[in-house]
N, C-alpha and C positions, 0 to 999 in steps of 0.2 A: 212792764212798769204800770201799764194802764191797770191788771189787775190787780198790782199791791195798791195802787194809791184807789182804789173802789174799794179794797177790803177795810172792814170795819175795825178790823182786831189790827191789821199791819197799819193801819191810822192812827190807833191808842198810842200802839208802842211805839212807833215814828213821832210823833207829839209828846210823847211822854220822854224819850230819850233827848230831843229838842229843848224842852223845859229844864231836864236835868242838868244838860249842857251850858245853856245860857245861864242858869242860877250858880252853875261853877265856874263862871265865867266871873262874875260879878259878885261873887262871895267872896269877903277879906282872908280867906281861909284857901282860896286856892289862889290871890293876889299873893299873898305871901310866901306861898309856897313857890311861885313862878319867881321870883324874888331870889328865894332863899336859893331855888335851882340855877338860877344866871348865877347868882354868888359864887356858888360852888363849884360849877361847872366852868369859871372863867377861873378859879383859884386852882383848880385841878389839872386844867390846859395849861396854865404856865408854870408849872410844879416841874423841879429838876426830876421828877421818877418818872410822870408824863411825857417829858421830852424823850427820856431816857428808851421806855420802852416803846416808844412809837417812832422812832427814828427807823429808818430803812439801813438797817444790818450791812454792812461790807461785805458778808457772803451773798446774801440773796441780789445785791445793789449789783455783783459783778458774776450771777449765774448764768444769764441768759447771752453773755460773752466767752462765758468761759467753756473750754477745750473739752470737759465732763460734759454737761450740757449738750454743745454741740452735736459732739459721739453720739449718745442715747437719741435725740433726734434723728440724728441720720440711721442709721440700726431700726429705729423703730417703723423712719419711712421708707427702707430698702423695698417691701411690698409696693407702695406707692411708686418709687420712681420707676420699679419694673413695669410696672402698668403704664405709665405715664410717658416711658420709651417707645414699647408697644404700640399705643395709638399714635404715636407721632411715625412708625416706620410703617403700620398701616394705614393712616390717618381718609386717604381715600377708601377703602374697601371698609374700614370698619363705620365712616358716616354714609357708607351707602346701602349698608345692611340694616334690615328691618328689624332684625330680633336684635343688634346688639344696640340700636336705638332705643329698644322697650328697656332692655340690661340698666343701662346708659343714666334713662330714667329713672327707672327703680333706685340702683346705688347712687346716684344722686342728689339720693335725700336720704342720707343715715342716719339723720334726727329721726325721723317717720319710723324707720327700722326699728331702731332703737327704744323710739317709744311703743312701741308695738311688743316687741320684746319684751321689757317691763311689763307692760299690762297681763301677758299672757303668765308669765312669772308667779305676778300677783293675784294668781285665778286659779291655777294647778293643786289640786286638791291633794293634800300632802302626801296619801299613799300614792298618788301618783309621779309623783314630784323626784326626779334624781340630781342629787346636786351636778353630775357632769355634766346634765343639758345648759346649767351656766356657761361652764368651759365651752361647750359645744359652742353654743351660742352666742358667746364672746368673741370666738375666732371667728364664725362664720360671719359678723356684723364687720368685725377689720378685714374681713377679705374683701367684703361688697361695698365698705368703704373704699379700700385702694382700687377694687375695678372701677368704684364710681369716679375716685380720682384722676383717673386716665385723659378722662375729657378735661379737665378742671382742675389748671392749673394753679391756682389758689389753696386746695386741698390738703392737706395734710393732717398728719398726726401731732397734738401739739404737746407733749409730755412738759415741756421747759412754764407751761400755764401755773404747774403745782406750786414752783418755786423747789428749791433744793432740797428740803428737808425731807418730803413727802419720797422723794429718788434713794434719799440717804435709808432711810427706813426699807424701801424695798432691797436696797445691798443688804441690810442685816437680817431680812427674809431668808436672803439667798443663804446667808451664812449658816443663819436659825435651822436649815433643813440642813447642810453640808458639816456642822457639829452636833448636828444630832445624835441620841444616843441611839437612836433604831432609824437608820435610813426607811426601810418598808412602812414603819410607821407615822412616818411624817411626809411618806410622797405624795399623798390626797392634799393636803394642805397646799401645796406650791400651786394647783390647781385652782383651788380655792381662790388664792392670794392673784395669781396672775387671772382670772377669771375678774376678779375684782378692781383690779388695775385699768384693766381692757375699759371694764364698763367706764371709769373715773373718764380714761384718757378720752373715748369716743363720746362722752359728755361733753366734754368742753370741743373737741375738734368738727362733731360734728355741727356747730352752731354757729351763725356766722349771722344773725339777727333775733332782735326780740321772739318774732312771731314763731321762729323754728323753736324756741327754747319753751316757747309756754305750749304749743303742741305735744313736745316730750313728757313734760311737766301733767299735761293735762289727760294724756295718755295713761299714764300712771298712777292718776289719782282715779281713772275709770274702771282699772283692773283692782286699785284699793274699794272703791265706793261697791261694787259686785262682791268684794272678799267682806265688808262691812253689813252689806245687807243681808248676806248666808248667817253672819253672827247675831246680826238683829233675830235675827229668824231662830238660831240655836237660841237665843234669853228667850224670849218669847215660848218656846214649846220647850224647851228644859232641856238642860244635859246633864250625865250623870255626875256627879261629886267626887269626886278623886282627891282620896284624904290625903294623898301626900302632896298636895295643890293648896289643900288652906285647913288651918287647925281650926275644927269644929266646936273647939272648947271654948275658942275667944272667940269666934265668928259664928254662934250658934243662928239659925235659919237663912244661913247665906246660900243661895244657890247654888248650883255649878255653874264653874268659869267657862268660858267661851272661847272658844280655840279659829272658829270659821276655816279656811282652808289649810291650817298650819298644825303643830304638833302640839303647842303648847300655849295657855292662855297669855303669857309674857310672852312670849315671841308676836302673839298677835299684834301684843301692847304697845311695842318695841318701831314693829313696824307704821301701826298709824301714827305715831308720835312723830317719827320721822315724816310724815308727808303731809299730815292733814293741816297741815299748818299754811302751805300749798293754797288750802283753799280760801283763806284767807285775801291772797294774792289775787287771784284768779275773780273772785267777788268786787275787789275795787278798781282792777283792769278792764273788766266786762263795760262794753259799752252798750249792750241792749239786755232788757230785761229777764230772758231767757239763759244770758252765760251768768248772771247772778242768781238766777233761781235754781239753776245747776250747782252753782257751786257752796249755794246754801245748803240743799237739799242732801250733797255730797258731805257737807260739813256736818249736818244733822247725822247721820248714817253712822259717818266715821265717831261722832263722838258715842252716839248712843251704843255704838259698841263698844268704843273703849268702856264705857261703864260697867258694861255686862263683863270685860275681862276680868272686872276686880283685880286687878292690877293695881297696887300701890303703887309703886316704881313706876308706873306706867300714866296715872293722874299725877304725879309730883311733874314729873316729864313733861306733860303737854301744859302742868298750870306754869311751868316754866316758857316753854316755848311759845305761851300764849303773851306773859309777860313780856319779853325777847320782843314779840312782834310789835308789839303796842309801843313798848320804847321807842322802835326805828321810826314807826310811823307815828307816832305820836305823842310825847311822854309826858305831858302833861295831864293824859286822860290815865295815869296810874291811881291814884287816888278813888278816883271814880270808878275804875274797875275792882279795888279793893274793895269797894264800898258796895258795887254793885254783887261780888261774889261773898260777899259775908251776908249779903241778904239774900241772895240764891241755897242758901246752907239749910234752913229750914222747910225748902221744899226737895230737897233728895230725900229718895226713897230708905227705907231705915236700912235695907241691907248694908247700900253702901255708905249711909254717916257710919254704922257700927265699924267697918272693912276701914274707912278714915281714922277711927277712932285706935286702932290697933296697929296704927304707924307709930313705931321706935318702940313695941310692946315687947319689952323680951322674952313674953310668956308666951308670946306666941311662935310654936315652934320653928316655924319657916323664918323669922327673926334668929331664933338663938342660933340655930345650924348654922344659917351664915357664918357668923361668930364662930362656931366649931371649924367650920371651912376654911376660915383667915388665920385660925391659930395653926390648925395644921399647916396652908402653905407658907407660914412664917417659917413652921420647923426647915420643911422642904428648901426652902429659900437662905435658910444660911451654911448652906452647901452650894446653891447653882446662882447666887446671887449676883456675878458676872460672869459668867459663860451662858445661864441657860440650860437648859433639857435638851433642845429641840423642838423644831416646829409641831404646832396642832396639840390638840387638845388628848388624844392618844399614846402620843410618850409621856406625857404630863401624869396620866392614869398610870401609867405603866409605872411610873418614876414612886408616886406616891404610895406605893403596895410595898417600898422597899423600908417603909417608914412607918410606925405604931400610927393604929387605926384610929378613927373618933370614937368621941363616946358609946356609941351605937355600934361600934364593931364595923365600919363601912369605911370606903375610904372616898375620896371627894373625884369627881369626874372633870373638875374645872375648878378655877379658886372664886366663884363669882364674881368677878371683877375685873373688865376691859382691861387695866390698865397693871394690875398685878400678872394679871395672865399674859400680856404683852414681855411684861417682863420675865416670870418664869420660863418664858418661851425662846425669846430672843437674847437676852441676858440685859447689864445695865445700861450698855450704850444702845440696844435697841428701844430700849423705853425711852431713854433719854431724846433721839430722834424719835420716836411715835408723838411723847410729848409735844417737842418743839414742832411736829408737823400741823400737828392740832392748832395749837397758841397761832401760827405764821396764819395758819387759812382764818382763823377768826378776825386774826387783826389784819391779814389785809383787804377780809371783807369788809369790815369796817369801814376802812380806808377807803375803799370803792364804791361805800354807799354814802360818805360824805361829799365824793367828789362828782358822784351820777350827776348827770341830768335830763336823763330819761328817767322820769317818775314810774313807769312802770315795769322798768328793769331792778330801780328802790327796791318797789314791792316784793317784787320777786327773790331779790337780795334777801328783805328783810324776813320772807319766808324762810326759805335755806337756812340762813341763819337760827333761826329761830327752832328751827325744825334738829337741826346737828346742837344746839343747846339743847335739847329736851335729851336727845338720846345719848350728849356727853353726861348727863347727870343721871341717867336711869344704867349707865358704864358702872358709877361704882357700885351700885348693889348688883348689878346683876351681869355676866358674861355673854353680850349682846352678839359674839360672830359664833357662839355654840349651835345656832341654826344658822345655816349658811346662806339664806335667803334673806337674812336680816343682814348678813355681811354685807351680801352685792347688794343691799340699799341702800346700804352707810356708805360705801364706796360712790356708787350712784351720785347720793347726795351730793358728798364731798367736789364731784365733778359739778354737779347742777352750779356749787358755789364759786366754783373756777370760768365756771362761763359765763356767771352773772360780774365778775368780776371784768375778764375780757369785755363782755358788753358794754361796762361803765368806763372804761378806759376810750373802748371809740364812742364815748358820748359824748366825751368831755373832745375828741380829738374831731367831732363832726363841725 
């Protein structure tokens, strides 16, 4: 701190943002606006739709009682109790052993694991990269969680955290593979999906305070900031242009996108969107100068390569999630960040206002394809439109070869779109739970950061949040679990917000 408040330039902008503040404090323009926002915001709280959709559901009110529920816990913790028997019939020999003390140790902390895991994830340079070391690596974290459970009887696996619907969805996984139309080609996915799960579940089970959760958290934002700075690095010396990545006719002198450790410059997109929001959190948690100069620095890194992706979908996403966090934390300063990003406009670089400029452009081809994409999976879709294909993205292919090609004579690899392709996959009633999985974690995030009282459990909240809003909107243009590295981070996520939730519940119960 000593050396921002010495620096000359961190004083301008520190003073200058202070003055900004205060005069929108005291200008009739943002009195009325606070005004008009209590108005509304108390006419909207006592609105019969408000009550309506914010009322705690009869299914989720009587889940964590109920006889489903129950099942899947106990099943999930049969590893755990096995261990946990174990030390109790050896309970002398095993605390009198030195290595199973170090074990002991180690699985003892499956936050630390875990975030370790991620990081390493997030670093693996994509030809080296096999999607089964997830799965690998998924079981082998629940196994060193149940050995670490043995000691610690507190432990467990908490699946009942998601609430019901998130459970209902994985039954129509199960189904999505067992109606499938090519069993062999939808067995990699159950992988995928249960790999994904693991990660959600030991998200939330392994945390059992603030400090374990932002370790994780913070673990994962150092395997992105090393994947962020390889991309700075690709903008800076250049990569090649790959025309089927951005039409050259509307986007003439744009460089090549940036990919850093991953396959594709929107997968990269996909993933900072999901976490750099993280740093946020991490910035007004930090109580010494150094965990904010980290996590600014992290924040620089991460954005200046989203830039370099040129990723549309990928800047709508984060100015989304940027929005999302400013809300939780403070929504009266929206105005001012409009204010302040409409005058930021003039100094991006011309590549990407031009790459801005060619948002909703239908001439630009990677625009109209889409389009071509969604009318073929329409056709496809009023055939499978409840039942489904089958799991994964490969009977999906397979499915659509039996159906006139697009324009171009090719046929689509995926329908661009989370939530179509949910459904081509799973059929109606699995969209229809994927939806309501979604809607349930938003809103009872919400719920959990109205009733926190740990403010830096909020933040963290309001991260998460913030972070699964950017990359539900960048769902519908684009088929975000098509690299599977991006799945287990939406899964990830999804757990980070399940333990921020747990958190705020024993805040309010300390």
């Amino acid at each position: 701190m000593v050396i921002v408040e010495s620096s000359m330039i961190c004083r301008f902008f520190l003073e200058l943002w202070n003055i900004l503040l205060q005069a929108w404090k005291e200008s009739w323009v943002g009195n009325a606006l606070r005004t008009f926002g209590q108005s509304v915001a108390s006419t909207v709280r006592g609105s019969r739709f408000c009550r309506l959709i914010w009322r705690e559901g009869t299914l989720p009110r009587s889940w964590s009682s109920s006889v489903t529920c129950m099942l899947i816990i106990a099943i999930l913790n049969i590893p755990c109790a096995i261990c946990k028997w174990l030390y109790q019939v050896g309970k002398k020999v095993w605390d009198g052993s030195f290595c199973f003390r170090i074990v002991a140790t180690v699985c003892g902390n499956p936050f630390l694991l875990l975030g370790f895991f991620l990081a390493v994830m997030l670093m693996v340079p994509h030809g080296k990269w096999d999607n089964r070391y997830a799965l690998m690596g998924a079981l082998a974290l629940t196994a060193l969680f149940a050995v670490g459970s043995g000691p610690k009887t507190s432990y467990r696996m908490e699946p009942g955290a998601f609430g019901p619907y998130y459970i209902f969805f994985m039954g129509f996984i199960c189904y999505a593979f067992l109606a499938s139309l090519s069993w062999s080609q939808s067995v990699r996915f159950v992988g995928f999906h249960l790999a994904a799960f693991l990660l959600a579940v030991l998200a939330v089970s392994s945390v059992k305070k603030y400090e374990q959760l932002q370790l994780v958290v913070a673990l994962a934002l150092l395997g992105l900031t090393v994947a962020a700075l390889y991309g700075c690095y690709q903008g800076v010396t250049g990569v090649k242009v790959v025309a089927n990545q951005q039409d050259l006719s509307v986007n003439a002198g744009m460089p090549g996108r940036v990919y850093s450790f991953f396959d594709n410059p929107n997968n990269f997109a996909e993933l900072l969107v999901m976490l750099t929001p993280f740093t946020y959190a991490i910035f007004l948690n930090a109580k010494s100068w150094r965990g904010k100069a980290a996590a600014l620095f992290s924040l620089c890194a991460c954005g200046a390569a989203l830039g370099f992706t040129y990723s549309r979908s990928g800047w709508l996403g984060f100015a989304l999630a940027t929005v999302v966090f400013i809300v939780f934390w403070n929504w009266k300063l929206i105005p001012l960040l409009i204010l302040l990003g409409a005058c930021c406009i003039p100094l991006l670089p011309e590549t990407i206002y031009n790459r801005i400029l060619t948002i909703g452009n239908t001439k630009d081809t990677s625009t109209s394809y889409r389009f071509a994409i969604y009318k073929a999976s329409g056709v496809l879709m009023q055939d499978y439109w409840l039942r489904g294909v089958g799991l994964g993205s490969d009977i999906l292919t397979k499915t659509f070869r039996g159906y006139p090609p697009m324009f171009d004579g090719n046929f689509p690899i995926h329908t661009h779109n989370n939530y179509l392709q949910v459904w081509a996959e799973t059929g109606l009633f699995g969209a229809v739970t994927f939806i309501a999985t979604l809607l349930y974690q938003l809103k009872t995030g919400t719920k959990a950061f109205l009733i926190c009282t740990d403010k830096r459990v909020k933040n963290l909240l309001s991260a998460a949040l913030a972070g699964f809003c950017g990359i539900l909107l960048i769902s519908v243009a684009e088929y975000t679990w098509f690299y599977a590295r991006n799945m287990f981070t939406y899964f990830f996520l999804f757990g980070v917000i399940a333990a921020c939730i747990k958190l705020s519940h024993k805040s309010v119960q300390a």
